[in-house]
C-alpha positions in Angstrom: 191.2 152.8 -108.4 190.1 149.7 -106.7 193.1 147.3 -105.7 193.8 144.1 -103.5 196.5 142.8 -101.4 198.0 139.7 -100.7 199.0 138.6 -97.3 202.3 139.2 -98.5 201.7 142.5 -99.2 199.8 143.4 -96.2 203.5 142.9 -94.6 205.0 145.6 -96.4 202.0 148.1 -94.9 201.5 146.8 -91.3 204.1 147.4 -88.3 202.2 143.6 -86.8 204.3 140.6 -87.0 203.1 136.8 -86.0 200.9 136.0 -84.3 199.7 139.6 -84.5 199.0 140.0 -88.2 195.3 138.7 -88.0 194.2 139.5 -92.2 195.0 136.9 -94.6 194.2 139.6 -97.6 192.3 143.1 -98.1 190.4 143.3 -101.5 188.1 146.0 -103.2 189.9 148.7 -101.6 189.6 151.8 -102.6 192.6 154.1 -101.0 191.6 156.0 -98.0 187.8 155.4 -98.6 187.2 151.3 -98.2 187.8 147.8 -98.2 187.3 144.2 -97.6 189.5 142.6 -95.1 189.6 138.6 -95.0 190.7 136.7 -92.0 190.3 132.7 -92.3 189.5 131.7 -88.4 191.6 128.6 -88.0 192.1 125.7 -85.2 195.5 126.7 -85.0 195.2 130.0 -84.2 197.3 130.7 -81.1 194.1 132.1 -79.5 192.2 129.0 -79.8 194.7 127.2 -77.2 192.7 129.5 -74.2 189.5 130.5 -75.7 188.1 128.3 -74.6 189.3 124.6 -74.6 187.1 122.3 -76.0 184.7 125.5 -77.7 186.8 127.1 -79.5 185.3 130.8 -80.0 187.0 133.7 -82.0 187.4 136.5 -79.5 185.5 140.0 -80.2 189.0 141.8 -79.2 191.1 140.2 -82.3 187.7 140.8 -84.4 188.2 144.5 -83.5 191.9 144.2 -83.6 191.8 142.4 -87.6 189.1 145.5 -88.2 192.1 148.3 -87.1 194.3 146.7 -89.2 192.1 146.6 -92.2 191.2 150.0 -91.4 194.7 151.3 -90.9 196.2 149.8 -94.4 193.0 151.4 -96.2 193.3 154.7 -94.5 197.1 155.2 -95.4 197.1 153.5 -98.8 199.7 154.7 -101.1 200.8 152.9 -104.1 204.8 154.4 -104.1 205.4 152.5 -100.5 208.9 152.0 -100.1 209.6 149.9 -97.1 210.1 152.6 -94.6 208.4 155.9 -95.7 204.8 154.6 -95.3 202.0 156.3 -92.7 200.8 153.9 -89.9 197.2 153.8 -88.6 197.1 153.2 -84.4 194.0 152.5 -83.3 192.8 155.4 -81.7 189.3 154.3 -81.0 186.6 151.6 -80.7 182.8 152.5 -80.6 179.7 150.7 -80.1 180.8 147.3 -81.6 178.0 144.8 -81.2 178.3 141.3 -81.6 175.9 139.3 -82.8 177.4 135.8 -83.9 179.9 132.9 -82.2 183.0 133.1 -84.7 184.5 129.4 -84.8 187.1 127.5 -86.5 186.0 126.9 -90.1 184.9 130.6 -90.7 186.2 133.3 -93.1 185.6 136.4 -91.1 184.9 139.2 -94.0 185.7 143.0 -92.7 183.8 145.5 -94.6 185.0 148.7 -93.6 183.8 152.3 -95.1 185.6 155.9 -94.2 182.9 157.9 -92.1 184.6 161.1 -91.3 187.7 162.4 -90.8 189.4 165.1 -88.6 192.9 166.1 -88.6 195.0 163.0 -88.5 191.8 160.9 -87.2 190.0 158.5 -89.5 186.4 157.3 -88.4 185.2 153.8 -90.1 181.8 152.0 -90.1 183.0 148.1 -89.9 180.7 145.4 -90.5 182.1 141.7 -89.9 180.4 139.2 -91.9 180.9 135.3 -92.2 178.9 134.2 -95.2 175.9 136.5 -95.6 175.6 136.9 -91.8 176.4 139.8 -89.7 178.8 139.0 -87.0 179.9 142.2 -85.5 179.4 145.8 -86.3 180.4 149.5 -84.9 183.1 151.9 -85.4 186.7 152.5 -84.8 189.0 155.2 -86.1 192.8 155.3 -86.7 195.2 158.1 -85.9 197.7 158.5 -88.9 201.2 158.5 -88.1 204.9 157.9 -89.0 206.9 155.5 -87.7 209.3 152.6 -88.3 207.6 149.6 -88.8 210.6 147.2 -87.8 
């Protein structure tokens, strides 16, 4: 079953709150497996105001961070989410993410993200950032899944 969530929506599955929630919407996901998280890079990010004045660049951090996020809501999707009982995905891991493209205001960052393997309560995912039909970024993180209050 594929599915797609609003930013709204995202709210009710991530523990982030401003400025930390960084995706604007997940689409095509398909629970636990993969996804498609959006992020619309905008002037008034809070990030822009020190990275860097007068260039404004999209850090490679917050592209990993949106990525963990993405991944986290795909790897503990669950369609009877009631507020409080949902599973949370920490980032556990980052590997090899290469960055081949300046991210700028103006761009809608695309987050492609694909289950590799998992072990225990560990969930590997292949990421590839897109803008367009370009490549931005690529590599791997996984989550650790976990309970929690998300207040």
């Amino acid at each position: 079953m594929e599915r797609a969530l609003s930013a709204t929506e995202l709210l009710q599955r991530l523990p982030h709150r401003h400025p930390f929630v960084l995706l604007d919407g997940l689409h095509s996901i398909d629970p636990g497996v993969s996804g498609v998280g959006i992020k619309n890079i905008s002037i008034s990010d809070p990030v822009f105001a020190g990275h860097f004045p007068g260039k404004p660049i999209y850090p490679g951090v917050m592209m990993i961070e949106a990525a963990a996020q993405a991944c986290g809501v795909i790897g503990t999707f669950t369609d009877d989410i009631d507020g409080d009982q949902a599973s949370i995905g920490y980032l556990a891991t980052v590997k090899r993410f290469a960055f081949k493209e300046l991210v700028v205001p103006g761009d809608q960052l695309q987050i492609h993200c694909r289950r590799h393997v998992s072990v225990g309560s560990l969930i590997e995912f292949k990421c590839t950032l897109t803008v367009g039909r370009k490549t931005v970024a690529e590599g791997s993180l996984a989550i650790s899944v976990g309970h929690g209050d998300k207040q």
